[in-house]
N, CA, C and O atoms as a CHARMM CRD file, in Angstrom:
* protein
*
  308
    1    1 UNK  N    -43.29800 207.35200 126.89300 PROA 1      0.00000
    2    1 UNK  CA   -42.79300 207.07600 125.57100 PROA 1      0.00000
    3    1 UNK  C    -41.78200 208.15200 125.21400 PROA 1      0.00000
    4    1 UNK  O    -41.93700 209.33800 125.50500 PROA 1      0.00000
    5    2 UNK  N    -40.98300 207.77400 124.71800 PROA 2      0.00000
    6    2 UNK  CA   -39.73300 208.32500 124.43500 PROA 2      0.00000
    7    2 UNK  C    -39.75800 208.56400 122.68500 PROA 2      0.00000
    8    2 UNK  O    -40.12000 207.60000 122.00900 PROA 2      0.00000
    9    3 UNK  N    -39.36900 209.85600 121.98200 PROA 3      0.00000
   10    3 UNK  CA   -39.03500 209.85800 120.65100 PROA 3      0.00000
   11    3 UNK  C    -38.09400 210.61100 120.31100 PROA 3      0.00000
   12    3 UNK  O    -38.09400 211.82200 120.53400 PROA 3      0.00000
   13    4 UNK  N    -36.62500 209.61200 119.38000 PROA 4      0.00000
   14    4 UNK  CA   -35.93100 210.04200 118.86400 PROA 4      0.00000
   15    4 UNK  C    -35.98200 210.13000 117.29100 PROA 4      0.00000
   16    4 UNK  O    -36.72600 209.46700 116.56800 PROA 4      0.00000
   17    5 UNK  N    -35.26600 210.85400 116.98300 PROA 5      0.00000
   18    5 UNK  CA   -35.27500 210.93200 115.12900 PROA 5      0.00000
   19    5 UNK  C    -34.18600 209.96600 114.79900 PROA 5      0.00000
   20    5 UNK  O    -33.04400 210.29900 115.11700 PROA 5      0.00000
   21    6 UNK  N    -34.39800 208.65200 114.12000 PROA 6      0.00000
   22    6 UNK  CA   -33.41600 208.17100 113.73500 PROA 6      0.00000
   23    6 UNK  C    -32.12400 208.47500 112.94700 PROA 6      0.00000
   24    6 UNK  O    -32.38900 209.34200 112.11500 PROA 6      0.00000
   25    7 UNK  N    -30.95600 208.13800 112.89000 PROA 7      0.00000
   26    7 UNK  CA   -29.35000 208.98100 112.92000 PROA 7      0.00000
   27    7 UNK  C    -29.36000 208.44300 111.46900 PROA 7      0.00000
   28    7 UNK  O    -28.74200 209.20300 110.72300 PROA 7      0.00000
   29    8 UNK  N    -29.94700 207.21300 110.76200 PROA 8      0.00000
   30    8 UNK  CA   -30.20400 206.38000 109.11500 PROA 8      0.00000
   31    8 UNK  C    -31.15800 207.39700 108.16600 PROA 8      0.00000
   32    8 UNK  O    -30.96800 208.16200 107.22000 PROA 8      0.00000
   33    9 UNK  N    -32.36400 206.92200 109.03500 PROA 9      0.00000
   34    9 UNK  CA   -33.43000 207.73200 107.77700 PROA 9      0.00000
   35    9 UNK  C    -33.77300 209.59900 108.30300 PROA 9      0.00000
   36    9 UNK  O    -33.74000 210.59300 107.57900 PROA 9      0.00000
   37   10 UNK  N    -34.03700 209.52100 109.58300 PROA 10     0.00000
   38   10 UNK  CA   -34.46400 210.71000 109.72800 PROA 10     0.00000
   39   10 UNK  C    -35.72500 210.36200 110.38800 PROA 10     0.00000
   40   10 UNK  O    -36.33200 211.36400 110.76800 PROA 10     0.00000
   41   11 UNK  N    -36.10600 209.63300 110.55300 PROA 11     0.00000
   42   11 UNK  CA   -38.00200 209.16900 111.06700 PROA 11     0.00000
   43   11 UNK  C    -37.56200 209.31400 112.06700 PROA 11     0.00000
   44   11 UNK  O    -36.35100 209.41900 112.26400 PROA 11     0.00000
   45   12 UNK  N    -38.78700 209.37000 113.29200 PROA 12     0.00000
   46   12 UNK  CA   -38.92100 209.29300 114.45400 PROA 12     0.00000
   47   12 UNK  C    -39.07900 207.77300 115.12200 PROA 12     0.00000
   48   12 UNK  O    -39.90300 206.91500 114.80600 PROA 12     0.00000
   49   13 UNK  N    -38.20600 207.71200 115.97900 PROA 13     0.00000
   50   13 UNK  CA   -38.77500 206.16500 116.87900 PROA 13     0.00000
   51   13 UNK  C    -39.43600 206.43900 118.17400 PROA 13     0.00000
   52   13 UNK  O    -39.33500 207.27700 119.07000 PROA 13     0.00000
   53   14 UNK  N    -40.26500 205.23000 117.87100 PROA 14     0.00000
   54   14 UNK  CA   -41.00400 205.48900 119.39100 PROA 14     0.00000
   55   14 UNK  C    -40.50500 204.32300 120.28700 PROA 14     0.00000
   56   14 UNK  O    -40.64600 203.15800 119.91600 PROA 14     0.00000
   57   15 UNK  N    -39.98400 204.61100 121.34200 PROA 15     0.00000
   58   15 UNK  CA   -39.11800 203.76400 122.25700 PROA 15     0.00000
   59   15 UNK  C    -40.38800 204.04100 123.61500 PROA 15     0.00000
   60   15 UNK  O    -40.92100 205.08200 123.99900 PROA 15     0.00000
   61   16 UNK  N    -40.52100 202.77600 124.01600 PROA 16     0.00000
   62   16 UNK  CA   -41.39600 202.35700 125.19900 PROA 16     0.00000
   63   16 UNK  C    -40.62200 201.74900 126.43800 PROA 16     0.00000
   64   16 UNK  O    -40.46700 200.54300 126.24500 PROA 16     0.00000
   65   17 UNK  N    -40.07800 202.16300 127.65100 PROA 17     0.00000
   66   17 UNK  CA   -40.13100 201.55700 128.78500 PROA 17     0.00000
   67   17 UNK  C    -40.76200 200.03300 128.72800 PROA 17     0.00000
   68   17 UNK  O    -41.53000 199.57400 127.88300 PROA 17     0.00000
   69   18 UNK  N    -40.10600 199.28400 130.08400 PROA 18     0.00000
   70   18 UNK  CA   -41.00400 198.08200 130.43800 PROA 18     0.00000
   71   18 UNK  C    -42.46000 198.13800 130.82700 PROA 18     0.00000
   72   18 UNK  O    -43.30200 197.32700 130.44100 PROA 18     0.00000
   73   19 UNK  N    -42.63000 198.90900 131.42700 PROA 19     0.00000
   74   19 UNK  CA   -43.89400 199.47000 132.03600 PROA 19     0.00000
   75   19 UNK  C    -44.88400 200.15400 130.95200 PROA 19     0.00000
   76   19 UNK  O    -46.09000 199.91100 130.89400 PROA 19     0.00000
   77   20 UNK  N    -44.24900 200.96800 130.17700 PROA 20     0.00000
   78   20 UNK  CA   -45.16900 201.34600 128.90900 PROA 20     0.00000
   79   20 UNK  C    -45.18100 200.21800 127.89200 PROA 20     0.00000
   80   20 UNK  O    -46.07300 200.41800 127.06700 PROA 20     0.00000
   81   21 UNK  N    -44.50400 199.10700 127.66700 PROA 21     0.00000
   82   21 UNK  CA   -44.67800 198.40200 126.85900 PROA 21     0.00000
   83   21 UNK  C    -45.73200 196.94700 127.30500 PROA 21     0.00000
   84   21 UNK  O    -45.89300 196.03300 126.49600 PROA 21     0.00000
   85   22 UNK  N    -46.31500 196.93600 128.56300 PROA 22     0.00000
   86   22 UNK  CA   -46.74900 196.38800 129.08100 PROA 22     0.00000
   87   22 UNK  C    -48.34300 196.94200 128.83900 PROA 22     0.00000
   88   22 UNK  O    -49.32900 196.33300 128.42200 PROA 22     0.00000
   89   23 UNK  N    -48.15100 198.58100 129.34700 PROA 23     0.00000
   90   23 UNK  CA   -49.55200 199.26200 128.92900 PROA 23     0.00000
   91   23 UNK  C    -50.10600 199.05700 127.15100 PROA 23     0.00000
   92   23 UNK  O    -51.21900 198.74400 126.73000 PROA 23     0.00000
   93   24 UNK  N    -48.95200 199.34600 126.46700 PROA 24     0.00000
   94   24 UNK  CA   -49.08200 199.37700 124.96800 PROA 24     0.00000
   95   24 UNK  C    -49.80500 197.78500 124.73800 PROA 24     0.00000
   96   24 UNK  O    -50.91400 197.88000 124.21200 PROA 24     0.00000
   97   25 UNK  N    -49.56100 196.98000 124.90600 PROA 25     0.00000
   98   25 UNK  CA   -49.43400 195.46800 124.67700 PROA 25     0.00000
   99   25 UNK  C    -50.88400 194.49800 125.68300 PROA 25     0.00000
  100   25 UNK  O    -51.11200 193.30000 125.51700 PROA 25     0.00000
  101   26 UNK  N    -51.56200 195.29800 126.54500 PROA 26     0.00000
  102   26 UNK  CA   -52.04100 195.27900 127.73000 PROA 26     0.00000
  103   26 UNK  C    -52.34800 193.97000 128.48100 PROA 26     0.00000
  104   26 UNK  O    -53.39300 193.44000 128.85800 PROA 26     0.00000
  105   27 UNK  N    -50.33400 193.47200 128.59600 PROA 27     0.00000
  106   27 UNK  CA   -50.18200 192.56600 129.79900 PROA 27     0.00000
  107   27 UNK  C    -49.15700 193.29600 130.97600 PROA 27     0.00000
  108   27 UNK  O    -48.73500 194.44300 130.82700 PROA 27     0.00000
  109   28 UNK  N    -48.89100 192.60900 131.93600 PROA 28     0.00000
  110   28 UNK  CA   -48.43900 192.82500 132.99800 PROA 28     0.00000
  111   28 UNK  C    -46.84100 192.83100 132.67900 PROA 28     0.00000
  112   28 UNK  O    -46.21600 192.20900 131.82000 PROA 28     0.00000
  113   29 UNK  N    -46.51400 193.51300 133.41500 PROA 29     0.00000
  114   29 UNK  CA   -44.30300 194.26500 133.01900 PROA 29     0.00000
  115   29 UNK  C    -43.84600 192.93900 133.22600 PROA 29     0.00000
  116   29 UNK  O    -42.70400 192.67900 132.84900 PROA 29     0.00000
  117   30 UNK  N    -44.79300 191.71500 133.96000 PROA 30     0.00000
  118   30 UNK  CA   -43.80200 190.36200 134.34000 PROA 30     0.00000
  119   30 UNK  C    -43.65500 189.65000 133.03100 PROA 30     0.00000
  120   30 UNK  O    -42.73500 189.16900 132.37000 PROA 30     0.00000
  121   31 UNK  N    -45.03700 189.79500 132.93400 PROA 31     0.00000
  122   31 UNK  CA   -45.14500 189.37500 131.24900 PROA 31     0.00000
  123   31 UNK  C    -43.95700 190.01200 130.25100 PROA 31     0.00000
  124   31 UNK  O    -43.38000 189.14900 129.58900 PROA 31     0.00000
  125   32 UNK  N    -43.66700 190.89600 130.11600 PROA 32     0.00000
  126   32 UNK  CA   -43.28800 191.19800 129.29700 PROA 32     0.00000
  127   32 UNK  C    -41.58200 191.21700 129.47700 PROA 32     0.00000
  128   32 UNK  O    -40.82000 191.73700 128.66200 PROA 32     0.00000
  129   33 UNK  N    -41.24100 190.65000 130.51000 PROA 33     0.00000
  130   33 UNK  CA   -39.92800 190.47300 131.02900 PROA 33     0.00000
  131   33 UNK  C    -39.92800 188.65800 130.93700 PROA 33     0.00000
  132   33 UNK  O    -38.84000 188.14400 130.67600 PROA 33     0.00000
  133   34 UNK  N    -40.98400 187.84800 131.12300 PROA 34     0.00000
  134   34 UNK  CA   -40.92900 186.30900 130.63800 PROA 34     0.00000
  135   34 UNK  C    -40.76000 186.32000 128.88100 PROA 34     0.00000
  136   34 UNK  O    -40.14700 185.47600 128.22800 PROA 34     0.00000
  137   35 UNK  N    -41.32000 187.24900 128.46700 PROA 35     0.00000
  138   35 UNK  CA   -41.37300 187.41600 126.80600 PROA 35     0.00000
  139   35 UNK  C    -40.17700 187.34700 126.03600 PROA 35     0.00000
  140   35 UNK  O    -40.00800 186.70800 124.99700 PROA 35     0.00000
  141   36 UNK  N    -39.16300 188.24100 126.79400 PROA 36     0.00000
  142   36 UNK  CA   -37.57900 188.83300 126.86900 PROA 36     0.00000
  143   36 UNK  C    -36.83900 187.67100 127.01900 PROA 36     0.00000
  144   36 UNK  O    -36.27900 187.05900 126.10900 PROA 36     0.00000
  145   37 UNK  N    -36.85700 187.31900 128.46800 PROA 37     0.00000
  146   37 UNK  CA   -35.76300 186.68700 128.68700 PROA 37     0.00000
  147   37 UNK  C    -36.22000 185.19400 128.90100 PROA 37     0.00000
  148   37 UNK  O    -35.39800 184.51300 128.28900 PROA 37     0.00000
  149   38 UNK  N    -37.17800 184.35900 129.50300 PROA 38     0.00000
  150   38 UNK  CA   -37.71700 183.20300 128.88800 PROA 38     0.00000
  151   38 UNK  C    -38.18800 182.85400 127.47900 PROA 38     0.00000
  152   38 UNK  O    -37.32400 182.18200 126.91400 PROA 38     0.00000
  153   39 UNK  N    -38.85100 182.99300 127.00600 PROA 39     0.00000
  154   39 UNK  CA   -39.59800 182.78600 125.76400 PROA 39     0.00000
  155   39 UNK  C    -38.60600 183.54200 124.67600 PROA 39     0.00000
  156   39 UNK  O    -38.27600 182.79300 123.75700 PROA 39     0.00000
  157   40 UNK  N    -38.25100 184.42700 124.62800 PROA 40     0.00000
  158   40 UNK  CA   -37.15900 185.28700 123.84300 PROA 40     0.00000
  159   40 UNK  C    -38.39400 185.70400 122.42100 PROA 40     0.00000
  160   40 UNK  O    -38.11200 185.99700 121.25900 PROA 40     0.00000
  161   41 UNK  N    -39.23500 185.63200 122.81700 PROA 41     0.00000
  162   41 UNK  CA   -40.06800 186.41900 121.70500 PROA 41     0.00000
  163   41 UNK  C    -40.30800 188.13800 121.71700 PROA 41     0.00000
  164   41 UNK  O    -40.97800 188.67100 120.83300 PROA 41     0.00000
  165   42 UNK  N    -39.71600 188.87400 122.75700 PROA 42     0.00000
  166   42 UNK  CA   -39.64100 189.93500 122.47700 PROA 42     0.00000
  167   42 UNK  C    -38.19400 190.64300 122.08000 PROA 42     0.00000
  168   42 UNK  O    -37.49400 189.72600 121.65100 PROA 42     0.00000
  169   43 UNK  N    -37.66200 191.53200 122.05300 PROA 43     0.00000
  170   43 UNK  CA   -36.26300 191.48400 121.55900 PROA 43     0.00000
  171   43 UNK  C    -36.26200 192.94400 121.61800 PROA 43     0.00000
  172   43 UNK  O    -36.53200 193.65600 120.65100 PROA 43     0.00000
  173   44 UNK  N    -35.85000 193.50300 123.15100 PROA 44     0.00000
  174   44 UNK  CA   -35.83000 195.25100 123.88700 PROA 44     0.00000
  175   44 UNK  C    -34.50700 195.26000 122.76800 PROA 44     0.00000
  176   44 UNK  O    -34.11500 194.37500 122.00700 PROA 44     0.00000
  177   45 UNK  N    -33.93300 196.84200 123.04600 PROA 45     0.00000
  178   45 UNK  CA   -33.26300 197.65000 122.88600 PROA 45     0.00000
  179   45 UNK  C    -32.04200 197.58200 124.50300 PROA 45     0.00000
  180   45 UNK  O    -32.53400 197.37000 125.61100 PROA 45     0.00000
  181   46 UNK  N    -30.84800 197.75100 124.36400 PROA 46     0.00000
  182   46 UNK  CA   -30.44300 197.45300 125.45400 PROA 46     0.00000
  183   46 UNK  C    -29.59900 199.06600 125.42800 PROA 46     0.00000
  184   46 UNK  O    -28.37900 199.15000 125.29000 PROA 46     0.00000
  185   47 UNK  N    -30.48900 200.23300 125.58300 PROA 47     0.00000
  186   47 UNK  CA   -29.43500 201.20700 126.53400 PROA 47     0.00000
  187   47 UNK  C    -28.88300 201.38100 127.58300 PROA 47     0.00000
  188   47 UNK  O    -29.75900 201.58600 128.42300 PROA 47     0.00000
  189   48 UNK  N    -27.28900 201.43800 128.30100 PROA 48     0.00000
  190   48 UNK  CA   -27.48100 201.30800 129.20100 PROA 48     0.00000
  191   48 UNK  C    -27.37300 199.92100 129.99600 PROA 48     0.00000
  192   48 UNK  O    -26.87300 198.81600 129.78300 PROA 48     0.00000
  193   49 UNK  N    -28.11100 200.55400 131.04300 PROA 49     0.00000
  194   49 UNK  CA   -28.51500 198.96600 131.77000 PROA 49     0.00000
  195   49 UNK  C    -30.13500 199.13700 131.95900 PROA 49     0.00000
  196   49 UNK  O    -30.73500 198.61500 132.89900 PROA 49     0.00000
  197   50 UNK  N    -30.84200 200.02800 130.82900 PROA 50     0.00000
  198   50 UNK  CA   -32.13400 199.78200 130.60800 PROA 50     0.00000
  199   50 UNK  C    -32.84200 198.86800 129.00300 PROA 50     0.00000
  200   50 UNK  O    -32.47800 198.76900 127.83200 PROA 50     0.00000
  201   51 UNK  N    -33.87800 198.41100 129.74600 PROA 51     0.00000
  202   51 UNK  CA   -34.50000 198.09000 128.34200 PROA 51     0.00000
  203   51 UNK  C    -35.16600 198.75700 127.88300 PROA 51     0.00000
  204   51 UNK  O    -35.96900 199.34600 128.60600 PROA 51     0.00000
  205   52 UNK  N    -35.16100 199.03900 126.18400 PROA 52     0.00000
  206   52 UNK  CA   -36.03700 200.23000 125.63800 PROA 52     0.00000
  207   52 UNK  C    -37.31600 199.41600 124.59000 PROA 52     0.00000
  208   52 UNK  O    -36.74700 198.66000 123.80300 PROA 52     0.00000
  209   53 UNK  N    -38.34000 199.40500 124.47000 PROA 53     0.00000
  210   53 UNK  CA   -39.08000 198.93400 123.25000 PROA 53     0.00000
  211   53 UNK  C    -39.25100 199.95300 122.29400 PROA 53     0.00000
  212   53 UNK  O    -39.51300 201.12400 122.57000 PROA 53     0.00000
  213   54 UNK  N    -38.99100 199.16000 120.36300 PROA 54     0.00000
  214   54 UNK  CA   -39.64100 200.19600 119.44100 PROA 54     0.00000
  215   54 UNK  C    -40.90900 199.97000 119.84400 PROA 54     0.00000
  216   54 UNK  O    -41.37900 199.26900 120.74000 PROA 54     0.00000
  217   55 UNK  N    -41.44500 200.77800 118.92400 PROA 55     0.00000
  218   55 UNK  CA   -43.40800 200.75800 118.43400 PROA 55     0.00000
  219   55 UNK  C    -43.31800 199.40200 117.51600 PROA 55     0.00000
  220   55 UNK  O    -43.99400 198.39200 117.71200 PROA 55     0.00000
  221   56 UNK  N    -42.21900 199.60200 116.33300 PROA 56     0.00000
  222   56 UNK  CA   -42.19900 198.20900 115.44400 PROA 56     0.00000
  223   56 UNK  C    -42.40800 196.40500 115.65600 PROA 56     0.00000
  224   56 UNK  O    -43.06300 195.47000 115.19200 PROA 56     0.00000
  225   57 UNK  N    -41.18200 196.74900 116.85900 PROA 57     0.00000
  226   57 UNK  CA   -40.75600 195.71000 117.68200 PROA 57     0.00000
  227   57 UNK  C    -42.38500 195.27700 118.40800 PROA 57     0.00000
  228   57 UNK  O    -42.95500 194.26000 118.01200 PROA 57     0.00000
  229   58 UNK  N    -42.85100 195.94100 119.20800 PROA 58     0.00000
  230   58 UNK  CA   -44.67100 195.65000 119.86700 PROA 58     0.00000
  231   58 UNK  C    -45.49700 195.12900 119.06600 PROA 58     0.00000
  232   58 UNK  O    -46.16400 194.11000 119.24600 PROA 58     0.00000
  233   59 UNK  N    -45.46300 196.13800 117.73700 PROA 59     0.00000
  234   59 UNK  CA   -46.48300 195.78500 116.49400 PROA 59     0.00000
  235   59 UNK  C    -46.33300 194.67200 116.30100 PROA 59     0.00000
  236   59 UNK  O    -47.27000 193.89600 116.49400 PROA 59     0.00000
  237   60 UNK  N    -44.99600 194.19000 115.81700 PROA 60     0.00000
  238   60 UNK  CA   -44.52700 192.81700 115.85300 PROA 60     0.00000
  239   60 UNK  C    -45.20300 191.96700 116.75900 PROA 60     0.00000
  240   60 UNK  O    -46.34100 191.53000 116.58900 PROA 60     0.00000
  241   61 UNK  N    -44.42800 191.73600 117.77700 PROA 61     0.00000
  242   61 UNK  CA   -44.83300 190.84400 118.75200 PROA 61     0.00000
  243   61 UNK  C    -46.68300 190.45600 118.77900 PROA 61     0.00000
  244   61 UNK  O    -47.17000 189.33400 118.91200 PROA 61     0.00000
  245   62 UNK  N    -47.34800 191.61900 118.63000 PROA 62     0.00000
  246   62 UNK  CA   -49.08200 191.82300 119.49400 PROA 62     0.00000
  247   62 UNK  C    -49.94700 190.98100 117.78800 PROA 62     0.00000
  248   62 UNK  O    -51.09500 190.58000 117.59400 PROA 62     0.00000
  249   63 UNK  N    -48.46600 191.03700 116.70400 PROA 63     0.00000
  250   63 UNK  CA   -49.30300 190.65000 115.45900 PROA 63     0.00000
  251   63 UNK  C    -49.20500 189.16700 115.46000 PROA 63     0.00000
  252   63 UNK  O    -50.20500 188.65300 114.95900 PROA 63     0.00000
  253   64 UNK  N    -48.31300 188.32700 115.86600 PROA 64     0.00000
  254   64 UNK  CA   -48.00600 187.12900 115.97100 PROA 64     0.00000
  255   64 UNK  C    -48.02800 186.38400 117.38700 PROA 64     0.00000
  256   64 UNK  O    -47.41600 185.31700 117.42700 PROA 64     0.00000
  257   65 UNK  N    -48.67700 186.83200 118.57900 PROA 65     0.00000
  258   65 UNK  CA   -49.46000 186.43200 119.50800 PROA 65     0.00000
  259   65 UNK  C    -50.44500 185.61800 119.64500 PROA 65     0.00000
  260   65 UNK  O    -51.60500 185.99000 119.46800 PROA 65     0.00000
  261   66 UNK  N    -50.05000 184.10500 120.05700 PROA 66     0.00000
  262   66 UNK  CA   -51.30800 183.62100 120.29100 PROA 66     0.00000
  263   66 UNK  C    -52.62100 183.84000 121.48400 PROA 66     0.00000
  264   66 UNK  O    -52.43400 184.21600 122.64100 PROA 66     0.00000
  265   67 UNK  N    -53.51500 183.61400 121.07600 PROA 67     0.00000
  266   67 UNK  CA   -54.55500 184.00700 122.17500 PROA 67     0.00000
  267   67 UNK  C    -54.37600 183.24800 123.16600 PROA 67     0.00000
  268   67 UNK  O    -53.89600 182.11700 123.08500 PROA 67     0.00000
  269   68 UNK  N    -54.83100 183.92300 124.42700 PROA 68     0.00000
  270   68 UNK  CA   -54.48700 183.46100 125.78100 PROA 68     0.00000
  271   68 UNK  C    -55.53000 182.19300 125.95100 PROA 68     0.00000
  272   68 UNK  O    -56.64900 182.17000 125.43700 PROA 68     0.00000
  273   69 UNK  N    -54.83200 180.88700 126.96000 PROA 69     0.00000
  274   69 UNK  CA   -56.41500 180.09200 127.07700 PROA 69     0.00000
  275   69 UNK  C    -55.74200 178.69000 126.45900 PROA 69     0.00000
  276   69 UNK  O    -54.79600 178.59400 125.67700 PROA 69     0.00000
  277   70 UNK  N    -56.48000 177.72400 127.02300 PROA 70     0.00000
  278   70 UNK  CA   -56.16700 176.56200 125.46100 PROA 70     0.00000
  279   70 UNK  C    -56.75500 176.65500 124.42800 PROA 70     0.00000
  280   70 UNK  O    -57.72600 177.40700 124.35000 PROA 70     0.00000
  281   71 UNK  N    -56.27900 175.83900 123.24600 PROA 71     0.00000
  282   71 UNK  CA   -56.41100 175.90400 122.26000 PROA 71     0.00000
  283   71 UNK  C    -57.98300 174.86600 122.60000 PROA 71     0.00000
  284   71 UNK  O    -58.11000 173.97800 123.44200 PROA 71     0.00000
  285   72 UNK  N    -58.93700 175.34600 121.68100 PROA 72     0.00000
  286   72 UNK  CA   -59.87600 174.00300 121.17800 PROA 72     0.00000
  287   72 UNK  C    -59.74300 173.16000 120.51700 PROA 72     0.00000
  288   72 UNK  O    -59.10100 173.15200 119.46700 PROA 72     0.00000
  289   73 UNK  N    -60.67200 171.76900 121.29700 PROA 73     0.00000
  290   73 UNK  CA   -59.93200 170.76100 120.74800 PROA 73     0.00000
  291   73 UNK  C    -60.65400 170.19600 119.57700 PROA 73     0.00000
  292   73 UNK  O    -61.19400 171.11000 118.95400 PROA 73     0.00000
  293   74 UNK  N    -60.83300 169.19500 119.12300 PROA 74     0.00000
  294   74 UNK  CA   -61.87600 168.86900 117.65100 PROA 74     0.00000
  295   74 UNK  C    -63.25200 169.07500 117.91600 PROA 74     0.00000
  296   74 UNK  O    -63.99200 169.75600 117.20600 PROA 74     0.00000
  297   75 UNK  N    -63.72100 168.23200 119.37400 PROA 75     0.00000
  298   75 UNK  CA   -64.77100 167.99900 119.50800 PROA 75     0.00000
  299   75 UNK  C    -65.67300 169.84400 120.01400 PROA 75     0.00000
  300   75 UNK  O    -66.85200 170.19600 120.04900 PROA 75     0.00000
  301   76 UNK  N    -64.65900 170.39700 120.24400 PROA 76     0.00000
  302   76 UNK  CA   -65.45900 171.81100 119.96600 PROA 76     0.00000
  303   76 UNK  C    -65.43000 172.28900 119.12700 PROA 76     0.00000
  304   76 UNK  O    -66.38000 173.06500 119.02800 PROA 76     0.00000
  305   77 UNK  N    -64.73500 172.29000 118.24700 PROA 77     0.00000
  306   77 UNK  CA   -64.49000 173.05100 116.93700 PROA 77     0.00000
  307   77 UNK  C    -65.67100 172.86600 116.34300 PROA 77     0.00000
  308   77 UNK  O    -65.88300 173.34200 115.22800 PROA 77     0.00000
């Protein structure tokens, strides 16, 4: 994890790697590269020719995640 002081407010960001944002989130870096660029529900930081994650950006994502699995259907409910 990476922290800079933002250049706007002054706060600190916490910027995550693919690999740490995978640990943070606890799925697999493939996952989290189908998230990106299939599904487009995650949305990196592009330094570079790396991808960076906030902490915000994760919080995000891990808050509006559906659970893994099918859904149940009436007759279980």
């Amino acid at each position: 994890m990476l922290s800079i002081p933002c250049p706007d407010c002054g706060a600190t960001l916490r910027l995550y790697s693919t690999d740490e944002a995978a640990a943070y989130l606890g799925i697999s870096p493939a996952a989290v590269k189908y998230h990106v660029h299939q599904a487009g529900n995650l949305h990196p930081l592009l330094v570079g020719k790396t991808l960076l994650y906030t902490g915000a950006e994760l919080d995000r994502f891990q808050a509006n995640r559906r659970p893994a699995g099918r859904p149940k259907t009436q007759e279980e409910v």
